[in-house]
C-alpha positions as CSV (number, residue, x, y, z in Angstrom):
1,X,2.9,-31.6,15.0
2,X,2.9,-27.6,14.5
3,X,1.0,-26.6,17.0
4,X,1.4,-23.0,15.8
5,X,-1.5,-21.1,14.7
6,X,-1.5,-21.4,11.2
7,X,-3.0,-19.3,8.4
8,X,-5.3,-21.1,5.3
9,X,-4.1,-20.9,2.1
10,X,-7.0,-20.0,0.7
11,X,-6.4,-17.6,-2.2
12,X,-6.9,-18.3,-5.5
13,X,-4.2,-16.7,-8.3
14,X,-6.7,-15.1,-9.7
15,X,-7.7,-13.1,-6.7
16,X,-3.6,-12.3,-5.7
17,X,-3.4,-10.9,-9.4
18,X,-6.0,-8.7,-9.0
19,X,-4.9,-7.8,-5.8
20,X,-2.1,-6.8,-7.2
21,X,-3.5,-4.9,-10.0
22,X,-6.4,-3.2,-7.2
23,X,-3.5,-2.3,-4.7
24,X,-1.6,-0.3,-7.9
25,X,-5.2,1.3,-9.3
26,X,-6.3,3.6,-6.6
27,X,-8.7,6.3,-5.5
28,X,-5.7,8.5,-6.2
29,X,-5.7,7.9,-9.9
30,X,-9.4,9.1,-10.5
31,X,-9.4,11.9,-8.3
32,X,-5.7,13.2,-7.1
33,X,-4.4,12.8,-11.2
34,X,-6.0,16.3,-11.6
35,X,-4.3,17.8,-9.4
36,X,-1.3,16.7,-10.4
37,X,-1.8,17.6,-14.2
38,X,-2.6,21.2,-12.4
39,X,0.6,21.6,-10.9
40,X,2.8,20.1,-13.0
41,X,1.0,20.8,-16.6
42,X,0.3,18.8,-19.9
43,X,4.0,16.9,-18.9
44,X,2.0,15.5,-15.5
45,X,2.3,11.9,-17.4
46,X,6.2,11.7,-17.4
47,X,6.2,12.3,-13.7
48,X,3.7,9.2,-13.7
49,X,6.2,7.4,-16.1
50,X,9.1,8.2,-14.0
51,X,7.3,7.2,-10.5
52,X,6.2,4.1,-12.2
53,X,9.6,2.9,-13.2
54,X,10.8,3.6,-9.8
55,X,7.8,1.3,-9.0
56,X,8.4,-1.2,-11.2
57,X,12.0,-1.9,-9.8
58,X,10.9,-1.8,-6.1
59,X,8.0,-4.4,-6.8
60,X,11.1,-6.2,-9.0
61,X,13.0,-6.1,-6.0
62,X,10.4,-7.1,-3.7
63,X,9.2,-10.4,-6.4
64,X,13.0,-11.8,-5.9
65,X,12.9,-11.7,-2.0
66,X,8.9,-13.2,-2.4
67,X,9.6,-16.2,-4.5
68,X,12.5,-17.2,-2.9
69,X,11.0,-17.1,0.5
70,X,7.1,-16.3,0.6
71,X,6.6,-15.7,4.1
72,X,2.9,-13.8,5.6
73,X,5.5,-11.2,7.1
74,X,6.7,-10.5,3.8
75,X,9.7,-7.7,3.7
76,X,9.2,-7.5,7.4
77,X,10.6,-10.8,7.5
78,X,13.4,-9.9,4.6
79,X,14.1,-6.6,6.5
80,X,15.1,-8.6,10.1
81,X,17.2,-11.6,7.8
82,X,19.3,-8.7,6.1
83,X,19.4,-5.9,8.1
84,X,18.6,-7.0,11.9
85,X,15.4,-7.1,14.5
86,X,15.7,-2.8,14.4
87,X,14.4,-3.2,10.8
88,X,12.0,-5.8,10.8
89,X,10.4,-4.4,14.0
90,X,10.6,-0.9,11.9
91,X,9.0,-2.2,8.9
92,X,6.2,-4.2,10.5
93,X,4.7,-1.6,13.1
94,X,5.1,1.3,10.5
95,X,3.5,-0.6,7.3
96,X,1.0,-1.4,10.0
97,X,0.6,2.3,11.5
98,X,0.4,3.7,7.6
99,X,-2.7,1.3,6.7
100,X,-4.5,1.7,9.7
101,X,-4.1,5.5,8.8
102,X,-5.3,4.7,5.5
103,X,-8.4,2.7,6.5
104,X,-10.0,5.7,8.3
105,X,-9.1,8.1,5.9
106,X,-10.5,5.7,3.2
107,X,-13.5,5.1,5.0
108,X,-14.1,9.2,5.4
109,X,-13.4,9.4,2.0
110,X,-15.8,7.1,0.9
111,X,-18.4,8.1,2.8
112,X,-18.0,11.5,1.2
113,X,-18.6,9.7,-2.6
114,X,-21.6,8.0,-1.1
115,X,-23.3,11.1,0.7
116,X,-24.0,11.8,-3.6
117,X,-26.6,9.7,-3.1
118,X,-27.5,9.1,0.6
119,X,-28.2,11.9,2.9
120,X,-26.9,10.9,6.2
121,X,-24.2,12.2,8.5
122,X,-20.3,11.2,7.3
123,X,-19.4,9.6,10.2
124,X,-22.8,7.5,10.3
125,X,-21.4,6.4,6.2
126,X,-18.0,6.1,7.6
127,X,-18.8,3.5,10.2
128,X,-20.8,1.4,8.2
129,X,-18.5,0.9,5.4
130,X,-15.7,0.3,8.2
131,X,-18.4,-2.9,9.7
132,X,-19.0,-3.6,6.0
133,X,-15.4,-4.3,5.2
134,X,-14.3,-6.0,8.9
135,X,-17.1,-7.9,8.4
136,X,-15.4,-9.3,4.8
137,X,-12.4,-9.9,6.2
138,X,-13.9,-11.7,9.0
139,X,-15.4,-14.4,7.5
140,X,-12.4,-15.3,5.2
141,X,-9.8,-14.8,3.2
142,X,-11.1,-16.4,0.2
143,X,-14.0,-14.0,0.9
144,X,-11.7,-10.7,1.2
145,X,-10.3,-12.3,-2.0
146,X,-13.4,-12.6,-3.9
147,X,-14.7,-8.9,-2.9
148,X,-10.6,-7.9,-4.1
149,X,-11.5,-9.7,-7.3
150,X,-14.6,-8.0,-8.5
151,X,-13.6,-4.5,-6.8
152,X,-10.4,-4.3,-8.9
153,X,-12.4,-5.7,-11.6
154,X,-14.2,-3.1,-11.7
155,X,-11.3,-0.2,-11.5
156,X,-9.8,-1.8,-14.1
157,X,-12.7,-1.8,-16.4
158,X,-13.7,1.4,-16.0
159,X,-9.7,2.1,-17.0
160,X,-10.0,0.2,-20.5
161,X,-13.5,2.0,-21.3
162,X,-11.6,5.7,-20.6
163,X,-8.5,4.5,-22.5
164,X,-10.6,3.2,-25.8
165,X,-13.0,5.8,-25.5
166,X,-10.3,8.7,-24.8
167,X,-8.1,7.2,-27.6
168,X,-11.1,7.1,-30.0
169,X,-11.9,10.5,-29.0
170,X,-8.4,12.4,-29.7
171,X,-7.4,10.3,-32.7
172,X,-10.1,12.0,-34.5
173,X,-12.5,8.7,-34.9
174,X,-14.8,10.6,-32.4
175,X,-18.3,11.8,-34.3
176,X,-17.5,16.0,-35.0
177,X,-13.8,15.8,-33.8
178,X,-10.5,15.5,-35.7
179,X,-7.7,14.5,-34.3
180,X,-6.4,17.2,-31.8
181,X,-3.3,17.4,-29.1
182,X,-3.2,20.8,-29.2
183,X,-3.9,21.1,-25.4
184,X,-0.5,19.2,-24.7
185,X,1.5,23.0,-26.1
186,X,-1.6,25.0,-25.5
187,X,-1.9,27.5,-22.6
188,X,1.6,28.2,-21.7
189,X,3.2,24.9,-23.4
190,X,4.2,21.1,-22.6
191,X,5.9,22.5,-18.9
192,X,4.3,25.8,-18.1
193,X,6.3,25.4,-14.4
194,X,9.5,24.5,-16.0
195,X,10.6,20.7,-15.4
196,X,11.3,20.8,-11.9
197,X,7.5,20.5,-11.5
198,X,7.3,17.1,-13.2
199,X,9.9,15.9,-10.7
200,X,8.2,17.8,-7.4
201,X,5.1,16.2,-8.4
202,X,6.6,12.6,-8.1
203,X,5.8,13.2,-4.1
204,X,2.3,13.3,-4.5
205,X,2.2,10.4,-7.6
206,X,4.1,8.3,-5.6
207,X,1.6,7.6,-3.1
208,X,-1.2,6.9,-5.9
209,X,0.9,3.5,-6.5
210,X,1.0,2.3,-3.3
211,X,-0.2,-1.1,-2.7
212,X,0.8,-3.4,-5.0
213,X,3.3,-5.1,-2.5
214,X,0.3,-6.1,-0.7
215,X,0.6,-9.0,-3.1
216,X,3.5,-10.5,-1.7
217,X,1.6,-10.7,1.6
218,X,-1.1,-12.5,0.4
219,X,1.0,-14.6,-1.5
220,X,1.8,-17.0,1.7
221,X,-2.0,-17.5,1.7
222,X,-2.2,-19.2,-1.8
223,X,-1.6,-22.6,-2.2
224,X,1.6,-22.0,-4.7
225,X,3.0,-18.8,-3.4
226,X,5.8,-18.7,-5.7
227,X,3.8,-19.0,-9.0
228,X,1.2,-16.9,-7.3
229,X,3.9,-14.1,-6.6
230,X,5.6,-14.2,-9.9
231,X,2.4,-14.0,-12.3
232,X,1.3,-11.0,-9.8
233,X,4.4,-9.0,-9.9
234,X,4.8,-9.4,-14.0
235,X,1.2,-8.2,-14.5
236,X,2.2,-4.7,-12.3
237,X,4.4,-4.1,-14.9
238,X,2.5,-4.0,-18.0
239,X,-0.5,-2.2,-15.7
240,X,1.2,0.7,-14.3
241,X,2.4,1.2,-18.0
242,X,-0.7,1.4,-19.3
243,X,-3.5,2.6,-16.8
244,X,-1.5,5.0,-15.4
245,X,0.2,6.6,-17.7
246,X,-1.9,6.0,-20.5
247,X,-5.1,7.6,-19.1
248,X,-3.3,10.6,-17.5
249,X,-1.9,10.9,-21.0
250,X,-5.4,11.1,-22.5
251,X,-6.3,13.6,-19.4
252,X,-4.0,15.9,-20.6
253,X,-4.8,15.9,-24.1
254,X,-8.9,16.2,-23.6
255,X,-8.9,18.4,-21.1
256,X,-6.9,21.7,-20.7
257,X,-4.3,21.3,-18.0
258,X,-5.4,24.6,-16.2
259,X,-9.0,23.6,-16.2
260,X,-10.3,24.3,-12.6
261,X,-12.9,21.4,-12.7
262,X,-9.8,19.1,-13.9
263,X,-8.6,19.5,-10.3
264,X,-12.3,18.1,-8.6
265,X,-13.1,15.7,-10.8
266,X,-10.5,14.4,-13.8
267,X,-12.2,11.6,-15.2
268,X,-15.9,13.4,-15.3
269,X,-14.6,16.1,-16.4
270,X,-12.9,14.0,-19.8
271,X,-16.5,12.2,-20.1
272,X,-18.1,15.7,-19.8
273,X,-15.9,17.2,-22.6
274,X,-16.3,14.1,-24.9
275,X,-20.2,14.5,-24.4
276,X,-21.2,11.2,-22.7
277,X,-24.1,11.4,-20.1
278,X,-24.4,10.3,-16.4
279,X,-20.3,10.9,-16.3
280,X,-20.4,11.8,-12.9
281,X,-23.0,9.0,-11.4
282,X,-21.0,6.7,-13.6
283,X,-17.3,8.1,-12.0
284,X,-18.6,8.3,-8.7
285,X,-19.3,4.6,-8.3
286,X,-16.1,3.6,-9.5
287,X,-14.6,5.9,-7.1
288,X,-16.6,4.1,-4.6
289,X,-15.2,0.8,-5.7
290,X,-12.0,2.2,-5.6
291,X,-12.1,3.2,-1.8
292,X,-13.6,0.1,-1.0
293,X,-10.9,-1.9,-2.5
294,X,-8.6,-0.2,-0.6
295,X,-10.6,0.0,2.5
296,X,-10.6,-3.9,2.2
297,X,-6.9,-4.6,1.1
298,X,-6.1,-2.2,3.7
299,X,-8.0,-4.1,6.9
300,X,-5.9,-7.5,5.1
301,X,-2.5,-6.3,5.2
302,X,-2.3,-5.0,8.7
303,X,-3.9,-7.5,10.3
304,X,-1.5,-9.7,8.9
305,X,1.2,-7.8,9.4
306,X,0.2,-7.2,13.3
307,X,-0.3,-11.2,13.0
308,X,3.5,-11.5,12.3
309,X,4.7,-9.2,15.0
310,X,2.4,-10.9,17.4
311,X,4.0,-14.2,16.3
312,X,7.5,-12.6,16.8
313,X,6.5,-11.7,20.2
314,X,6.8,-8.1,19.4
315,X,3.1,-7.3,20.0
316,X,0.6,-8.6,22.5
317,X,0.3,-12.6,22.2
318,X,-3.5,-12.3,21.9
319,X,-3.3,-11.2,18.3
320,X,-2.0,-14.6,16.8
321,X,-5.7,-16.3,17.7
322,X,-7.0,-17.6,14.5
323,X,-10.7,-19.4,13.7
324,X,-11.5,-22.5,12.5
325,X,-11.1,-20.6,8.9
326,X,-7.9,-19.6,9.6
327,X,-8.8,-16.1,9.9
328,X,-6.3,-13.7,12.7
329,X,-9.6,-12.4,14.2
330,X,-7.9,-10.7,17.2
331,X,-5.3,-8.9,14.9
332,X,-8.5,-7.9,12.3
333,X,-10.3,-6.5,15.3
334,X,-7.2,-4.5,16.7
335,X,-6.4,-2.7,13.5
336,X,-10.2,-2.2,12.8
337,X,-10.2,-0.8,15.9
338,X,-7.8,1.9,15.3
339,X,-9.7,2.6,12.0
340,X,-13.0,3.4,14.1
341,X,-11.0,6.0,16.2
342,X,-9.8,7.4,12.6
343,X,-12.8,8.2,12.1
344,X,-13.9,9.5,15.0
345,X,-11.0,11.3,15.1
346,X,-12.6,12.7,11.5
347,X,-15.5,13.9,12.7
348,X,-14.6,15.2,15.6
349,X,-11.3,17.2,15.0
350,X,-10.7,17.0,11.0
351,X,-8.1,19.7,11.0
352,X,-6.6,18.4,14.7
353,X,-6.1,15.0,15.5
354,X,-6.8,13.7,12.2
355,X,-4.8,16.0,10.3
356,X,-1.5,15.0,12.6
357,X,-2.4,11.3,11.6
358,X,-2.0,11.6,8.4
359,X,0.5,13.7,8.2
360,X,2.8,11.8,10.5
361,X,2.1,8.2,8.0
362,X,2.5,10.5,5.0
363,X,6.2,9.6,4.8
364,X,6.5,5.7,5.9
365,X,5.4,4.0,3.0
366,X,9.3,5.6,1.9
367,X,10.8,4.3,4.6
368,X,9.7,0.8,4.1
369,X,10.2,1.1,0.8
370,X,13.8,1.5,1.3
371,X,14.2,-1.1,3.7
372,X,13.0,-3.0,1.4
373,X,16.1,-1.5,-1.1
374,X,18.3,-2.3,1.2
375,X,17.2,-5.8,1.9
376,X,17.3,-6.7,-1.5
377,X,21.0,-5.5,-2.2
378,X,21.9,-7.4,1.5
379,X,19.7,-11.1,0.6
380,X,21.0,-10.9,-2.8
381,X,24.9,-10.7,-2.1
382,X,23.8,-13.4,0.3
383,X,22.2,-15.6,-2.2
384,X,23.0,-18.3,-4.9
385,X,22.8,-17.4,-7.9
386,X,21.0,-20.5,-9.4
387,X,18.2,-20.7,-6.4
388,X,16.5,-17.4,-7.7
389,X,13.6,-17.9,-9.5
390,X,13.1,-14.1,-10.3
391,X,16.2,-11.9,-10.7
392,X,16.1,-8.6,-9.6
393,X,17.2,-6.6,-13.2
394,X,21.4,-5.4,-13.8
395,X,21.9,-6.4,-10.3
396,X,23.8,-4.5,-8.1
397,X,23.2,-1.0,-10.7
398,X,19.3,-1.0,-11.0
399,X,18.8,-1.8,-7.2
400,X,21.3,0.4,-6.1
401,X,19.4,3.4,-8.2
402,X,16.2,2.4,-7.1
403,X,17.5,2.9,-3.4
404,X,18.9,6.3,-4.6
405,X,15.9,7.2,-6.1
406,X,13.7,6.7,-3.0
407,X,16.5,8.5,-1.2
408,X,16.0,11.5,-3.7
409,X,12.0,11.6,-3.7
410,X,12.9,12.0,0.6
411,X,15.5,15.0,0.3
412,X,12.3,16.3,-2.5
413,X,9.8,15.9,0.9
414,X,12.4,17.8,3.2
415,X,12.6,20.6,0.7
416,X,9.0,20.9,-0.5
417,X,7.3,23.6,1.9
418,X,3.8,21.3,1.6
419,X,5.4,18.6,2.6
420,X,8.2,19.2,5.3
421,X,5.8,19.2,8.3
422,X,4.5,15.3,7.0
423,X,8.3,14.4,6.7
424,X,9.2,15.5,9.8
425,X,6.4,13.6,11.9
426,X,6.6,10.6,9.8
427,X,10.1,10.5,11.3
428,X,8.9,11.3,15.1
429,X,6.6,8.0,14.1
430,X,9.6,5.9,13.1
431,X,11.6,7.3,16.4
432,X,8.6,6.4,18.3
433,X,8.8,3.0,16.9
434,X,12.8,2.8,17.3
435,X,12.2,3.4,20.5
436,X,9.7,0.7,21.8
437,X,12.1,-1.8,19.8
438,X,14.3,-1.1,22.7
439,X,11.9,-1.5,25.2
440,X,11.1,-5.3,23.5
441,X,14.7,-5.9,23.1
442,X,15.4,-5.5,26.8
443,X,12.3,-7.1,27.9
444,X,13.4,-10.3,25.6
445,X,16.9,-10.1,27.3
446,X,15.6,-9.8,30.6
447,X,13.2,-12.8,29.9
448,X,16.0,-14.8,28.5
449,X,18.6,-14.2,31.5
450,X,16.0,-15.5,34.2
451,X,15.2,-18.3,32.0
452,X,19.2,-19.7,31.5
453,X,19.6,-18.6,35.8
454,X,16.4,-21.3,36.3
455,X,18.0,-23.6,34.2
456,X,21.3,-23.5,36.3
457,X,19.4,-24.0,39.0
458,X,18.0,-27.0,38.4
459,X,18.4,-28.0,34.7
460,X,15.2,-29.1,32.9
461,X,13.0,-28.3,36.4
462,X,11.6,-25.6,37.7
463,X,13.0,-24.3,41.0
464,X,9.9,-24.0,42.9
465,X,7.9,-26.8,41.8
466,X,10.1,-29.7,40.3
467,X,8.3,-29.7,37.2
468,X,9.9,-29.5,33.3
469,X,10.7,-25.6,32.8
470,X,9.4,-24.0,29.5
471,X,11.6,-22.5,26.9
472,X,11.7,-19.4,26.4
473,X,12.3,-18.3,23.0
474,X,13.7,-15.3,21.4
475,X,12.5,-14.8,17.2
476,X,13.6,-12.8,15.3
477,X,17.2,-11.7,17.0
């Protein structure tokens, strides 16, 4: 009998394929695309095409290492098989650290949509969706499933209705309009920064995408993880094709690329220009949904994630206590924890304390991502051939240019002036990390030699009371 604490499967595949979809569709896409398409001009959408495809490969990547062993760690656990306990340590407490970030900055940033209709202090907003969202997670996961469900739901209808109405509208089978791109040459042409822009502006579109590999988390949590895994990863695909590029596509082309409102507001700015009323009510709830969705997915993957260091003995032991539901309560509360002082952190200093905080996560999504490169390439030369039930594509050349490519939009960080400073303390974060690996590492050793000295002493006894001595294990070395 496992005695273990064990996590319910629980989640449906309909919830991990919207959890999937959610984790790709972010805040960033209806509010950071202008930006974007202001820096980089009408040609914003290739730098969207050519962040997805690096997307695509890494989820690709990620969906081989998932079906052939779903595990809750995930590519923790595919980063410590292939590349040692220094990576897997890395890749847990620094995917951890960058969604705790997240949560409090998510949680400001929603309270900011919902001050538009409430008139209450941020931080008062901010607190109350953080309760709101610990509290769904709390109960369980089927419940942090459902709300996943219907949030994405939501973010992805809102998508189509933009996309049909957007196409509709610059095809010319709009009421008054003709069919019209003009604005994709207009005002300085296609690239009016030259295309180094469209490739700087891959650093900022990058971290619009992030989330998708939340799936393969969840994935160990469903009662056919391998099925589960494989319908989620093809559906990123086909979405990130479409929503992403598609709609900032249609951006371009409705709106003028230079347009200072563009920048606020994308999406109610497009509605605005096509004429349809309540835009911005109608924008601001999605947005909502959108921050809630990654407020929730957010508290879900690391308190998972802190569940599976806990389990490794590489946090405190406490955080592997689960209820009767199977839920990791202990690990929930720590990382919701963190997302309180996030937000206090807001309030109080926004340009101090919380300003370092984001900027020193702002890099370690990368970082994992290329551990999770690099595990691929390692599992897969270790593999058989015939036990893969998804191949990663033109194996070793497409994952040895994905892990290139993550290398490249990294060098693009150390040489953009904007974003040095985030580069640089997202690497005093992983050093940081690196360095209390060490301190585990020795502890582990130190706890393993005065185990094997007891045992000498009196094998299968304790030396002081005559009683069998317990085993001390070592995971994950």
């Amino acid at each position: 009998m496992n005695s273990e604490p064990q996590l319910h499967r629980n989640l449906k595949p309909r919830q991990l394929t919207m959890i999937a979809i959610g984790g790709v569709i972010g805040a960033g896409l209806f509010v950071g695309s202008g930006v974007v398409i202001n820096d980089a001009g009408p040609g914003a959408f290739l730098s969207y095409g050519i962040t997805g495809v690096l997307m695509i490969l890494v989820m690709r990547m990620l969906g081989e290492m998932a079906t052939s062993s779903p595990s809750t760690g995930s590519f923790a656990d595919y980063a410590r098989r292939a590349l040692g306990g220094w990576a897997g340590f890395s890749v847990g407490w620094l995917y951890w650290y960058f969604w705790v970030i997240v949560v409090g900055f998510e949680a400001v940033a929603g309270a900011k949509v919902l001050s538009y209709w409430i008139d209450a202090p941020l931080w008062v907003l901010s607190l109350a969706l953080m309760v709101l969202m610990t509290c769904t997670n709390l109960f369980s996961v089927s419940s942090f499933g459902e709300f996943e469900f219907w949030f994405a739901g939501i973010k992805v209808a809102a998508i189509i209705v933009f996309l049909v109405l957007g196409g509709a509208f610059v095809l010319g089978f709009w009421p008054g309009r003709a069919m019209d791109f003009s604005n994709l040459v207009s005002h300085d042409g296609f690239m009016p920064h030259g295309p180094g822009a469209i490739f700087s502006a891959i650093v900022v579109v990058i971290f619009s995408m992030v989330g998708a590999e939340v799936a393969t988390i969840a994935a160990a949590e469903t009662k056919n993880p391998v099925q589960s895994v494989t319908k989620a990863m093809k559906s990123v695909v086909a979405r990130i094709s479409i929503f992403y590029v598609g709609s900032v596509f249609l951006l371009a082309v409705i709106v003028p690329w230079n347009s200072t409102e563009l920048g606020a507001s994308p999406f109610v700015t497009a509605f605005t220009v096509m004429g349809i009323p309540f835009a911005d009510t109608l924008m601001n709830a999605v947005v909502l949904t959108a921050v809630l969705s990654c407020l929730n997915s957010g508290l879900y993957t690391s308190s998972r994630m802190l569940f599976v260091l806990s389990a490794r003995r590489e946090a405190p032991g406490a955080l592997t206590r689960v209820n009767r539901r199977g839920v990791p309560m202990a690990a929930i509360l720590a990382s919701s924890v963190v997302g309180f002082l996030c937000v206090i952190a807001a309030a109080i200093s926004p340009d101090g304390v919380f300003l370092f905080l984001l900027n020193s996560s702002g890099a370690i999504i990368l970082f994992v991502y290329l551990l999770i490169a690099l595990s691929q390439i390692v599992l897969r030369r270790r593999a058989k051939e015939n036990e893969l039930k998804v191949k990663m594509w033109l194996f070793p050349g497409l994952s040895i240019l994905t892990t290139t490519g993550i290398a490249a939009v990294l060098v693009q960080m150390a040489i953009t002036g904007s974003t040095q400073i985030s580069l640089a303390l997202s690497c005093l974060s992983w050093a940081v990390v690196l360095g209390l690996y060490l301190v585990v590492r020795r502890r582990d050793r130190s706890s393993a030699v005065q185990t094997s000295s007891v045992n000498e002493e009196a094998p299968g006894e304790s030396a002081l009371t005559g009683v069998a001595a317990p085993q001390t294990a070592v995971p994950g070395k």
